[in-house]
C-alpha positions as CSV (number, residue, x, y, z in Angstrom):
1,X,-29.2,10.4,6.4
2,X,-27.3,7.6,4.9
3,X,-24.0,6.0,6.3
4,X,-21.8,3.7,3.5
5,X,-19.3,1.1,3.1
6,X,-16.6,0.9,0.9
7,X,-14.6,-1.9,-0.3
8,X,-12.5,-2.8,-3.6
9,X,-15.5,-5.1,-5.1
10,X,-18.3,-4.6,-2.8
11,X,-19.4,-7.9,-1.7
12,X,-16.6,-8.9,1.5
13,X,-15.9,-6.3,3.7
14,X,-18.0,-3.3,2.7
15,X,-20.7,-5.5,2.9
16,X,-20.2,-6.9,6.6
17,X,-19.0,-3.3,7.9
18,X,-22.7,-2.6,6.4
19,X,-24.8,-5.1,8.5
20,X,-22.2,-4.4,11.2
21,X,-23.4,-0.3,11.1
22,X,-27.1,-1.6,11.0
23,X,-26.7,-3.7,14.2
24,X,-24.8,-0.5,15.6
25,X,-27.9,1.5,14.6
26,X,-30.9,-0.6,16.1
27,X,-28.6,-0.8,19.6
28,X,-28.5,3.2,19.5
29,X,-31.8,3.4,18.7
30,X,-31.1,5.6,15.4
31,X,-33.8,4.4,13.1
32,X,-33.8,7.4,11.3
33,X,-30.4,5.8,9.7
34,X,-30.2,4.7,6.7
35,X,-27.1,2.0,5.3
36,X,-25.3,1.2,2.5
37,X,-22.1,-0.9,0.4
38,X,-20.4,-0.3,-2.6
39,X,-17.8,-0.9,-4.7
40,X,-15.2,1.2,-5.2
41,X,-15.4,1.7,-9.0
42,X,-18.9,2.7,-8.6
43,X,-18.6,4.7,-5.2
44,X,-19.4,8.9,-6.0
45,X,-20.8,11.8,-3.4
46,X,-24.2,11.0,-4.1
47,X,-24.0,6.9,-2.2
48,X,-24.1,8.2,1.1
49,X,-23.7,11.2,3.4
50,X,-20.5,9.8,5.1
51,X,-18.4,6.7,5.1
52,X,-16.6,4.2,7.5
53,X,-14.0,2.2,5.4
54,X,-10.7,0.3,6.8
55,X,-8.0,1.8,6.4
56,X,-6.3,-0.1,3.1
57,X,-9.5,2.1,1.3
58,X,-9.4,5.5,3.4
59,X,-7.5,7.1,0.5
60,X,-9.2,5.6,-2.2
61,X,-12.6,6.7,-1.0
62,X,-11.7,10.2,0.6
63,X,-10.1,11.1,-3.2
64,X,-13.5,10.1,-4.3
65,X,-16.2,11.6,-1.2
66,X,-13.3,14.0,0.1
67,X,-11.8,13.3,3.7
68,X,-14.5,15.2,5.8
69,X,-17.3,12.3,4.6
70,X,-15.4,9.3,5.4
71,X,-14.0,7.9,8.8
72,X,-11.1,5.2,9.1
73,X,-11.8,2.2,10.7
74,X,-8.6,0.5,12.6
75,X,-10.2,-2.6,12.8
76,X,-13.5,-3.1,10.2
77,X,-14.2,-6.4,13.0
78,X,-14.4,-4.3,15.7
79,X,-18.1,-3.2,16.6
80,X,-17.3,-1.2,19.6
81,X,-15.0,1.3,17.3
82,X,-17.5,1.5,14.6
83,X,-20.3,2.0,17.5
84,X,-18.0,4.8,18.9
85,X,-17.3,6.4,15.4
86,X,-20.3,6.1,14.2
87,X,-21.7,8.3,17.8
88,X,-19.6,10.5,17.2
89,X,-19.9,11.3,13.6
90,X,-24.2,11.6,14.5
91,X,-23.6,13.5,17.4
92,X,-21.6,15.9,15.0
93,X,-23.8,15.7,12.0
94,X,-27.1,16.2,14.5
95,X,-25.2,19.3,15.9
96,X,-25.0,21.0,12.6
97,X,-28.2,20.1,11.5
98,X,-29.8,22.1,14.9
99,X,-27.4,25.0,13.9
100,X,-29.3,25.4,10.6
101,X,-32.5,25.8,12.1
């Protein structure tokens, strides 16, 4: 699985909501997680399973991924909201994946 950022040119904020998800990641213990940042002129379905993007991009990137793969971030600084939106969207995406089986 494969979690993204998304900002206008790549490098600012998708990048530090990026390292922010990774540090999120190691503390859960979910190193079956993979990470990722892109621009948005490059951004497609393919980048990553789901997204977490602020919410000046939310629209941009769910007209792109479609609304069910990305998640708004209120605050892209805040690493408890990411942590808790990031859970959740695993705990979803895990719950699916054992209802395939």
């Amino acid at each position: 699985m494969k979690l993204g950022a998304c900002c206008s040119t790549g490098v600012g904020s998708s990048f530090m909501v990026d390292m922010n998800m990774q540090d999120v990641l190691k503390e859960i213990g979910r190193s079956d997680v993979e990470t990722t940042h892109i621009d948005l002129s490059g951004l497609n379905p393919s980048v990553a399973d789901h997204f977490f993007v602020g919410r000046d991009m939310f629209d941009a990137v769910a007209n792109v991924v479609g609304k069910n793969n990305v998640t708004e971030l209120n605050s892209i600084i805040d690493k408890e909201e990411l942590k808790e939106k990031i859970q959740a969207y695993l705990n979803s995406a895990d719950q699916k994946s054992e209802g395939d089986n």
